[in-house]
MARBA-3410 file (N, C-alpha, C, O; in Angstrom, 1 decimal):
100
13.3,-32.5,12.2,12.0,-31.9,12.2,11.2,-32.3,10.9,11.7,-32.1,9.8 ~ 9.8,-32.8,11.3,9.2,-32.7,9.7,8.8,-31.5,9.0,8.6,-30.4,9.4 ~ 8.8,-31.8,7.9,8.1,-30.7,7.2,6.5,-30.3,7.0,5.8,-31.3,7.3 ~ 6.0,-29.5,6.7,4.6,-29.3,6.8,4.4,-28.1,7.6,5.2,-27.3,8.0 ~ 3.3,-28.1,7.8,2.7,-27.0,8.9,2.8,-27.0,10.3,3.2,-28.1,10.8
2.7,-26.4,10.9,2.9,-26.2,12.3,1.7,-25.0,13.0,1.6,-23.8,12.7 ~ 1.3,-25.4,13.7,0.5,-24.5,14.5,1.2,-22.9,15.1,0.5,-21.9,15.0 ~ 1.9,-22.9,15.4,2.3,-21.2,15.4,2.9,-20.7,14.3,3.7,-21.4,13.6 ~ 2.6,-19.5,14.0,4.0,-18.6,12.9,5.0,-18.5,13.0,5.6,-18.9,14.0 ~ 5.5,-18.0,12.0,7.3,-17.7,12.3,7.0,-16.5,13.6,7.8,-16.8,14.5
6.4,-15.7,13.8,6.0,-14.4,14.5,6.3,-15.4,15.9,7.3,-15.4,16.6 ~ 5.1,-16.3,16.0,5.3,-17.1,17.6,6.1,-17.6,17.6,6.7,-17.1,18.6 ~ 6.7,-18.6,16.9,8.3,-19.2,16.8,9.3,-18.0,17.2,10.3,-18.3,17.9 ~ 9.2,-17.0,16.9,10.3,-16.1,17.1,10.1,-15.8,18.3,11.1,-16.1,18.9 ~ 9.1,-15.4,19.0,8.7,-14.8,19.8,8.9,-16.1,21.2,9.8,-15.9,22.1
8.2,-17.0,21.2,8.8,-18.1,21.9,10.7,-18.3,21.9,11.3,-18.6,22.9 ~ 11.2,-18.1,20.7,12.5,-18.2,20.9,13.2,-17.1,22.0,13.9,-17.3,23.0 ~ 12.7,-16.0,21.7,13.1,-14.8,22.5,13.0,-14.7,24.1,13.7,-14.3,25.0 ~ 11.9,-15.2,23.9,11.2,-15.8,25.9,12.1,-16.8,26.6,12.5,-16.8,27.7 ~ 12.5,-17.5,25.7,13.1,-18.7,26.5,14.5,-18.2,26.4,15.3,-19.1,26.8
15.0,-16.9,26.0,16.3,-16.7,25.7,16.8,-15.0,25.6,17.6,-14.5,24.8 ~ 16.4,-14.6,26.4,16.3,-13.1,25.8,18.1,-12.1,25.1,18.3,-11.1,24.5 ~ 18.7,-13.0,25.5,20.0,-13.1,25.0,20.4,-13.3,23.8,21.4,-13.1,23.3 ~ 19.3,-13.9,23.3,19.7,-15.0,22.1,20.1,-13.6,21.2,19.6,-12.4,21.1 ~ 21.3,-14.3,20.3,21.5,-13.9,19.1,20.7,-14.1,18.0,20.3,-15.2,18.1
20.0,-13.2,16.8,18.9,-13.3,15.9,19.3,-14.2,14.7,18.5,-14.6,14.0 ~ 21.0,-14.6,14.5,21.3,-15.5,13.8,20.9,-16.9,14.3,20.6,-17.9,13.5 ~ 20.9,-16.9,15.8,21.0,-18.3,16.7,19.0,-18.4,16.8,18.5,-19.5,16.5 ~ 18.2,-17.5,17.1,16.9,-17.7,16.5,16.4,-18.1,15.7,15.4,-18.8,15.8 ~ 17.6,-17.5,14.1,16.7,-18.2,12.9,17.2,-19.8,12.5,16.7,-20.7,12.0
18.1,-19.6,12.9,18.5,-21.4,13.0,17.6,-22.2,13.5,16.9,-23.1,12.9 ~ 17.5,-21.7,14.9,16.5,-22.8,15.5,14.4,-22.5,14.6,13.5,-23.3,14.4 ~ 14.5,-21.5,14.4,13.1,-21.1,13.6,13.3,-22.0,12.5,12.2,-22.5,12.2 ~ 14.3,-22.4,11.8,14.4,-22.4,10.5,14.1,-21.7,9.3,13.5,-22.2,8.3 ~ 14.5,-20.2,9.5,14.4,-19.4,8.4,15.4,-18.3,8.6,16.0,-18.2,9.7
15.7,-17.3,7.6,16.7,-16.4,7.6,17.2,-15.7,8.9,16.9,-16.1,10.0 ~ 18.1,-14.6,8.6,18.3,-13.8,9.7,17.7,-13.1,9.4,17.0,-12.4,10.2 ~ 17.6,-12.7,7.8,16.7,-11.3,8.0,15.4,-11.3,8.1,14.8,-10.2,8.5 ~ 14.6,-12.6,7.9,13.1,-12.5,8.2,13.1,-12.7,10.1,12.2,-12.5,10.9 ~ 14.4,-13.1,10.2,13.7,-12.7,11.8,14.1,-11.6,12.4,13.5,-11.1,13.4
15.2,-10.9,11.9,15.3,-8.8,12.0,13.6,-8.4,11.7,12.9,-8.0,12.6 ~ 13.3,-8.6,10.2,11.7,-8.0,10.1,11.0,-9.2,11.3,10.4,-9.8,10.4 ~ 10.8,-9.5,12.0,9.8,-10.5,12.9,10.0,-9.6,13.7,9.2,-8.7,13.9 ~ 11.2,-9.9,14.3,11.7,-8.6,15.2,11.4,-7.3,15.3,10.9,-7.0,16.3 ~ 11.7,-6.6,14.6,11.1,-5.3,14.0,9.2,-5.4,14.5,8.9,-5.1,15.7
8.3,-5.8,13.6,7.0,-6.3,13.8,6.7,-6.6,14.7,5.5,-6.2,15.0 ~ 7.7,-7.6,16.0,7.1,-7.1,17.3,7.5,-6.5,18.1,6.9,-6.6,19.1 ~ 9.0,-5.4,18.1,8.7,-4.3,18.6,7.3,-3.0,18.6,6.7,-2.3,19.5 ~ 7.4,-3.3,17.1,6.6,-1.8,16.7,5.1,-2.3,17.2,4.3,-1.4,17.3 ~ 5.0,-3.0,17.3,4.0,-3.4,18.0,3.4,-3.9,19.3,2.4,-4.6,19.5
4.6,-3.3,20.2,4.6,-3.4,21.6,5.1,-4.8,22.7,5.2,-4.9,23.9 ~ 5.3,-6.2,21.5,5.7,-7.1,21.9,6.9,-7.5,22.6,7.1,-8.3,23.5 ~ 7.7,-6.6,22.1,9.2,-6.7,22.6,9.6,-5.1,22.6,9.3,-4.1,22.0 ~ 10.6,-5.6,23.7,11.3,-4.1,23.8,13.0,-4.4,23.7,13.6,-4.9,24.6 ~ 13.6,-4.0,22.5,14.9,-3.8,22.4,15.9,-2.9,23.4,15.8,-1.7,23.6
16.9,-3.9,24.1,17.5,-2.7,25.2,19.2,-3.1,24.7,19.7,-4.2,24.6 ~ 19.5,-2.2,24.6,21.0,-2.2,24.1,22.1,-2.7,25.1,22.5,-1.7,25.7 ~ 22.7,-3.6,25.5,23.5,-4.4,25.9,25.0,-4.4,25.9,25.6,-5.4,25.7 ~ 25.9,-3.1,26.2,26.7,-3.0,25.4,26.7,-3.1,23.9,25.8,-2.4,23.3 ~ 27.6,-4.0,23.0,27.3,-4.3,21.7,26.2,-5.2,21.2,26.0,-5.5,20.0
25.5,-5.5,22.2,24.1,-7.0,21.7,23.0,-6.1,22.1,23.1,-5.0,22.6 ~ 22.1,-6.8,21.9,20.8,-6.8,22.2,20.0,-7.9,22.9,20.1,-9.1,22.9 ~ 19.2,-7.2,23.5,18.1,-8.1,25.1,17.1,-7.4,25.0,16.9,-6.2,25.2 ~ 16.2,-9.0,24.5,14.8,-8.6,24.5,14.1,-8.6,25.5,14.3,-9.5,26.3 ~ 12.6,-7.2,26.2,12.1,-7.6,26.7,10.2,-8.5,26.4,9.4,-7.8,25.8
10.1,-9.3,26.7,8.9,-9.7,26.0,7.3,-9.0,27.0,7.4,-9.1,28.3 ~ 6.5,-8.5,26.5,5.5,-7.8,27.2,4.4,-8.6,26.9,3.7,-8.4,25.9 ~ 4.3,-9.8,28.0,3.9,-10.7,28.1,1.7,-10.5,28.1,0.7,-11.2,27.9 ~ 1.8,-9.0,28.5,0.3,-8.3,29.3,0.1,-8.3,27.7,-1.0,-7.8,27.8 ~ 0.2,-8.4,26.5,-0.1,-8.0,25.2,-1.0,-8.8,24.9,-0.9,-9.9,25.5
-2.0,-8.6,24.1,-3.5,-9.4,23.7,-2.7,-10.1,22.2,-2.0,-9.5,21.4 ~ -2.9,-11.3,22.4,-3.4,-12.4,21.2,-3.7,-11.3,19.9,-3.4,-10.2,20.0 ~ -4.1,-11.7,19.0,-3.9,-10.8,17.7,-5.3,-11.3,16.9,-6.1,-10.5,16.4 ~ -5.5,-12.5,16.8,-6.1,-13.2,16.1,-7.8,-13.2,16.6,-7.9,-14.0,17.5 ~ -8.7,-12.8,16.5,-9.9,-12.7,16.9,-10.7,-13.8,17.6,-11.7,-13.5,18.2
-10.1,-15.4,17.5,-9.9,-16.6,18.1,-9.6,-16.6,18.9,-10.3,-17.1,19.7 ~ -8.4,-15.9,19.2,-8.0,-16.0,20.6,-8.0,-14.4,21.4,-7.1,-14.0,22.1 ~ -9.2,-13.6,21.1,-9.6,-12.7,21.9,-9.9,-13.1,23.2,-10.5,-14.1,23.6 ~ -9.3,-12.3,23.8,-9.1,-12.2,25.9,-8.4,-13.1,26.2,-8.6,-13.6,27.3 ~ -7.7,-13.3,25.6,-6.1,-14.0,26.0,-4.4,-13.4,25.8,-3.7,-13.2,24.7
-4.2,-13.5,26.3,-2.6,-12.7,25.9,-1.3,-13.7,25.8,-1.4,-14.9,26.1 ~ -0.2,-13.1,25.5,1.0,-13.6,25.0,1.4,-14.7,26.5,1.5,-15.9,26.5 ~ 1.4,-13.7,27.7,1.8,-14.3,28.5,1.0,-15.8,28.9,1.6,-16.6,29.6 ~ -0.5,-16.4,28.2,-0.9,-17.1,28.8,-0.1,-18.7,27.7,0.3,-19.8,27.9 ~ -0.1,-17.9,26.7,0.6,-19.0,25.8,2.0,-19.1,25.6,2.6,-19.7,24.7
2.7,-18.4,26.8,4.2,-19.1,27.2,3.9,-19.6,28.4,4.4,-20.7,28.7 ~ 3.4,-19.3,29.0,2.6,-19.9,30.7,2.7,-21.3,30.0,3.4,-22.1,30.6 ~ 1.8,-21.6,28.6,1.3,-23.3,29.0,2.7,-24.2,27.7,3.1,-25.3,27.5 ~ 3.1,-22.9,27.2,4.6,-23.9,26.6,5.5,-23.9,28.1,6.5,-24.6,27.9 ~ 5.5,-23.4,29.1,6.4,-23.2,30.2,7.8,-22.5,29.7,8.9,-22.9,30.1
7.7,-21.6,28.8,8.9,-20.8,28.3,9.1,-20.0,28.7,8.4,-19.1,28.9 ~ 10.9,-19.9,29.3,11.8,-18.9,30.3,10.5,-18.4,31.6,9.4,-18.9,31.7 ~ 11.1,-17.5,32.4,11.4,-17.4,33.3,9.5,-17.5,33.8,9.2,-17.9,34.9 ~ 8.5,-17.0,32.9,6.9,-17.4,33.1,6.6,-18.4,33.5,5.4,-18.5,33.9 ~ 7.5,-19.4,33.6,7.3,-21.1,33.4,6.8,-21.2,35.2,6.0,-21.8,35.8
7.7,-20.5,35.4,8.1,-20.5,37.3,8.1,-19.5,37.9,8.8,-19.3,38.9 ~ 6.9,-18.3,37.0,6.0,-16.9,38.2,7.6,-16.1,38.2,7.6,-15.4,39.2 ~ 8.8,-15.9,37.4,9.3,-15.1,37.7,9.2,-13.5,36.3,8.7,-13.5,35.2 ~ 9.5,-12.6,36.8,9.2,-11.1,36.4,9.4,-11.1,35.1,10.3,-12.0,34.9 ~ 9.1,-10.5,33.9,9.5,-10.1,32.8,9.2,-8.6,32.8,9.5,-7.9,31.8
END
């Protein structure tokens, strides 16, 4: 991967990670993000408390759910939501109209 900038945040990166994986372990996230585990615990964290994800206890793991109905953040992309920008990455199960 190059270095430089990239058009989404660690927040979307994480968040796209989660979509396409809701299983995923937060070690196995920040790998592929390339950055800590703990900056993606606080990502994580950040989009719970803010209605993006919902933590559901799994036995011993964790499974995210992503609430796809949630508005964009950015004033740019007012009247658009999360779900329309995994719709056009085709990430997990949105890709092909199935339920989150």
């Amino acid at each position: 991967m190059e270095t430089g900038w990239t058009f989404f945040s660690n927040h979307g990166h994480v968040l796209v990670c989660i979509a396409g994986d809701p299983d995923a372990r937060l070690r196995d996230v920040a790998d592929r993000v390339g950055i800590t585990e703990r900056a993606v615990q606080a990502i994580v964290n950040d989009l719970v408390d803010e209605g993006y994800l919902t933590r559901v206890r799994v036995g011993r793991r964790n499974r995210y759910e992503v609430h796809d109905d949630q508005p964009l953040r950015h004033p740019v992309e007012q009247g658009h939501r999360v779900g329309d920008v995994l719709r056009a990455l085709e990430v997990g199960e949105l890709a092909t109209g199935g339920a989150r």
